[in-house]
C-alpha positions as CSV (number, residue, x, y, z in Angstrom):
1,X,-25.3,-8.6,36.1
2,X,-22.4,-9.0,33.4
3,X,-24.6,-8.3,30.5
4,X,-26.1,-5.6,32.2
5,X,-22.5,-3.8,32.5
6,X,-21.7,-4.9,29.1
7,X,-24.7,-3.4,27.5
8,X,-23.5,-0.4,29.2
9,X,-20.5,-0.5,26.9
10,X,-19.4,1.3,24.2
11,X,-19.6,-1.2,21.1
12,X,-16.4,-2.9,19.8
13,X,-15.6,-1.1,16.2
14,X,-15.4,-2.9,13.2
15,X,-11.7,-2.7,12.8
16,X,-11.5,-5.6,11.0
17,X,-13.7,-4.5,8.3
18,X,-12.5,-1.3,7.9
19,X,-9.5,-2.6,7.1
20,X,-10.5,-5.1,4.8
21,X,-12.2,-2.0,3.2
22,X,-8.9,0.0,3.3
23,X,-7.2,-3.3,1.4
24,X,-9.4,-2.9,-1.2
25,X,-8.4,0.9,-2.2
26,X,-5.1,-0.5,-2.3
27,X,-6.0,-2.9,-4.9
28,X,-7.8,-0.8,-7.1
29,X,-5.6,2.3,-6.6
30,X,-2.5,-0.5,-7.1
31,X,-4.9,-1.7,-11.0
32,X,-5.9,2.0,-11.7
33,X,-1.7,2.6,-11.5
34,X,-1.2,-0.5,-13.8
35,X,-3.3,0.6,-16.6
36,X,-1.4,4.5,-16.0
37,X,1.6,2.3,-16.8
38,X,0.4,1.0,-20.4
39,X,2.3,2.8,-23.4
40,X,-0.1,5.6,-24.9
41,X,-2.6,6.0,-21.9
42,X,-4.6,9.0,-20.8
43,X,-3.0,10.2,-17.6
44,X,-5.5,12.2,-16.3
45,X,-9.0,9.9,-16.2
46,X,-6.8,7.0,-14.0
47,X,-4.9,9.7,-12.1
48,X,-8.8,10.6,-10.9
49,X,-9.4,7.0,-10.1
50,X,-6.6,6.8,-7.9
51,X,-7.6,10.4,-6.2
52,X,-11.2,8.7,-5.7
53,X,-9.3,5.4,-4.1
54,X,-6.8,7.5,-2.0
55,X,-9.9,9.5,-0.9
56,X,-12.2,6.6,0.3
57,X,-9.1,5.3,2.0
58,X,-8.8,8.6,4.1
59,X,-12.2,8.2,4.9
60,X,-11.4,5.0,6.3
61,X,-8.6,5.7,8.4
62,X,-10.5,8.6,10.2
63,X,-13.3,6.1,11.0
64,X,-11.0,3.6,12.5
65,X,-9.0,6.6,14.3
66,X,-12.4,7.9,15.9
67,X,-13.2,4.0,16.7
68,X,-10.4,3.4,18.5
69,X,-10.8,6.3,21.2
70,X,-14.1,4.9,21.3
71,X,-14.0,1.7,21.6
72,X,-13.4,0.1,25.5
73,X,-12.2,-3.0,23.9
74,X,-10.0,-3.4,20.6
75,X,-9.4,-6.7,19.3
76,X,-5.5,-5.6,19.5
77,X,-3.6,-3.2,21.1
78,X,-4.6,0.6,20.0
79,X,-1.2,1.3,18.6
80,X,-0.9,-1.8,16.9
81,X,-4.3,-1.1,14.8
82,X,-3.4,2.9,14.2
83,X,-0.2,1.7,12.9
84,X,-1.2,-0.6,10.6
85,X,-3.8,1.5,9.3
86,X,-1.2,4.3,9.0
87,X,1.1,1.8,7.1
88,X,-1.6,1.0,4.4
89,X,-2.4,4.7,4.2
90,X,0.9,5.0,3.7
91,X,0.9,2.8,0.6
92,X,-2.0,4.3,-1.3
93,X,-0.4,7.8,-0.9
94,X,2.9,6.9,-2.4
95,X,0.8,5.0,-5.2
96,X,-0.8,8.8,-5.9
97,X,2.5,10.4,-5.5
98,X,3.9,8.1,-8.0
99,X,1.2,8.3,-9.8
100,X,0.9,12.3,-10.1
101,X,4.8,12.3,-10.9
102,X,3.7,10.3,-14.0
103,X,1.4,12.7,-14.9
104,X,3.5,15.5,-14.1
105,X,6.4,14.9,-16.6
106,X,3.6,13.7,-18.5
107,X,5.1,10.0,-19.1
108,X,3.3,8.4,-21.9
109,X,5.7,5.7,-22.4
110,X,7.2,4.1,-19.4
111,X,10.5,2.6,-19.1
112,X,10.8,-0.9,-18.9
113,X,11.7,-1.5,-15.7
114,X,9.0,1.2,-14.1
115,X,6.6,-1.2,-15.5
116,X,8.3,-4.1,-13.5
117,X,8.2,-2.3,-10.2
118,X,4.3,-1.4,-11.1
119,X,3.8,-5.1,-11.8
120,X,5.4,-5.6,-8.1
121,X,3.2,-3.2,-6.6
122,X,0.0,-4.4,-8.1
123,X,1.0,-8.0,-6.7
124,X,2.2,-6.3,-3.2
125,X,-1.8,-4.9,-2.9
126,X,-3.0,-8.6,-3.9
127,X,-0.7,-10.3,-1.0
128,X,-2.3,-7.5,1.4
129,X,-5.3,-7.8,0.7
130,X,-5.1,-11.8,1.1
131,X,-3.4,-11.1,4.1
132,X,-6.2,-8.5,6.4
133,X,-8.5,-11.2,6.1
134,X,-6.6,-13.0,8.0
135,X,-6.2,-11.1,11.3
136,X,-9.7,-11.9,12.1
137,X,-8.1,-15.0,13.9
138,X,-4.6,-14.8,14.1
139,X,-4.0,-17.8,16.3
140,X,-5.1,-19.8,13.4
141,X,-3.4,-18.1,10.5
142,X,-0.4,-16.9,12.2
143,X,1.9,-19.3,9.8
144,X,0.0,-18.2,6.9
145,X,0.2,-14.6,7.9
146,X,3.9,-15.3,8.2
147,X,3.9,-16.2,4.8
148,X,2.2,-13.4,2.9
149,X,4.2,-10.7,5.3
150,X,7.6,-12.5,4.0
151,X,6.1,-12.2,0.2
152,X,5.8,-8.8,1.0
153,X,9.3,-8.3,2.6
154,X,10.6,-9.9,-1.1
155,X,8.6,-8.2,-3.4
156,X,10.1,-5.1,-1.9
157,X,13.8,-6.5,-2.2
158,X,12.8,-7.2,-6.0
159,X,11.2,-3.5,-6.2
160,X,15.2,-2.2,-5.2
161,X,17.1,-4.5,-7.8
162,X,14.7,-3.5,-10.8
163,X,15.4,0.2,-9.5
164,X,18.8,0.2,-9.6
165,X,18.8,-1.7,-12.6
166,X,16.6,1.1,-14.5
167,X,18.2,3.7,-12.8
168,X,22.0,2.5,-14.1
169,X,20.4,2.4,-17.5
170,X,18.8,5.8,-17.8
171,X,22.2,6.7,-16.6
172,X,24.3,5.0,-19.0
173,X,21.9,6.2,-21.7
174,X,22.1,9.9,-20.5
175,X,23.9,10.9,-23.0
176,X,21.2,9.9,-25.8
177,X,18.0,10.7,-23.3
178,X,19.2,13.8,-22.1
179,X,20.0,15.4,-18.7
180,X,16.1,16.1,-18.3
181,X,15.1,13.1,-19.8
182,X,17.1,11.1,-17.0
183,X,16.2,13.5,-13.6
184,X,12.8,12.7,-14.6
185,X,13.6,9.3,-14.6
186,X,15.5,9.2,-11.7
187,X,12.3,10.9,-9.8
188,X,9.8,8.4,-10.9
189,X,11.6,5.7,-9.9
190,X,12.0,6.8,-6.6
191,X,8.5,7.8,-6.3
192,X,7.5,4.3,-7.3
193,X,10.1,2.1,-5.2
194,X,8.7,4.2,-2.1
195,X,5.5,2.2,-2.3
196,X,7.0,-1.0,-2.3
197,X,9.1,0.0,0.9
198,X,5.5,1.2,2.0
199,X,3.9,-2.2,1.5
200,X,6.7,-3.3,3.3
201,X,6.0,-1.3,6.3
202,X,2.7,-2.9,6.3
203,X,4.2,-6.0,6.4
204,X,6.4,-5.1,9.7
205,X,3.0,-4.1,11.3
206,X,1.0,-7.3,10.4
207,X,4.0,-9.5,11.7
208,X,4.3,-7.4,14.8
209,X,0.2,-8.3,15.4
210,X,1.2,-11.7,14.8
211,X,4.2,-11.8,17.2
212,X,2.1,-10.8,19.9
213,X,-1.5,-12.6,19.8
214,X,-0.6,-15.9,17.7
């Protein structure tokens, strides 16, 4: 009688896998935004690539937002899963913002310390993507989870000092750079320190899963 009513069912979505899909846009999207950080580079070619990742991830998030008004049963709660979805969307957004700014000023050479905060972002995607996987059976991997999220929480707090620090330069080198020279860097920096407090946004909604179902 039980699997009779439960054939009648709709079918539990693969949230799990369409965030581990998700994870990986961030990752390339995160590496595509690397090499647009290397002295001399084309910006146009990798700003495609991280169109291309930003656009599969969209695709993503509208499957998981039609799967959960679907679906009868969700592994967690429904605004637990559009939340972190909408976090991670979140992330590769800013990563294309940043990454158009780039090419908008038409930055061939990048400060020293933009390149820091890209090195922090690439390793923010890494800890993410480590980190999906691991919802699958939170009971189990709620310390672990713990772990990653907190990575995440201090590669953000790094992301701010390296801004400041770059930021105070420019400023102190305004005179040298120019007034234009240093709005532009001023934008660009921001642009690129709002992924990190994206990715740590993620982090929030991972430990919030965590809170309630380890």
């Amino acid at each position: 009688m039980f699997a009779w009513f439960q054939r009648l069912l709709p079918e539990r979505g693969d949230f799990f896998g369409m965030f581990e899909a998700h994870s990986a846009t961030l990752v390339g999207a995160a590496q595509a935004l690397k090499q647009l950080a290397e002295d001399g580079t084309s910006t146009q070619q990798l700003l495609t690539t991280i169109q291309d990742h930003e656009h599969q991830a969209d695709d993503i998030i509208r499957e998981v937002l039609i799967a959960v008004r679907k679906t009868f049963l969700t592994p967690f709660d429904r605004g637990a899963i559009t939340a972190l979805i909408g976090s991670m969307d979140d992330a590769i957004d800013e990563m294309l913002g940043a990454a158009r700014a780039i090419d908008l000023y038409g930055l061939h050479q990048l400060r020293p310390e933009m390149k820091d905060i890209v090195k922090l972002i690439c390793e923010a995607a890494a800890v993410t993507e480590e980190a999906i996987p691991l919802l699958r059976d939170v009971s189990s991997n709620g310390a672990k989870l713990h772990q990653l999220t907190g990575r995440l929480v201090s590669l953000e707090g790094e992301a701010d000092d390296v801004h400041a620090a770059g930021l105070k330069r420019a400023f102190q080198e305004v005179e040298e750079i120019g007034a234009m020279e240093f709005s532009v860097a001023r934008e660009v920096f921001k642009n690129l320190e709002r992924v990190t407090d994206a990715f740590e946004d993620v982090a929030n909604q991972i430990d919030g899963i965590v809170v309630d179902h380890a």
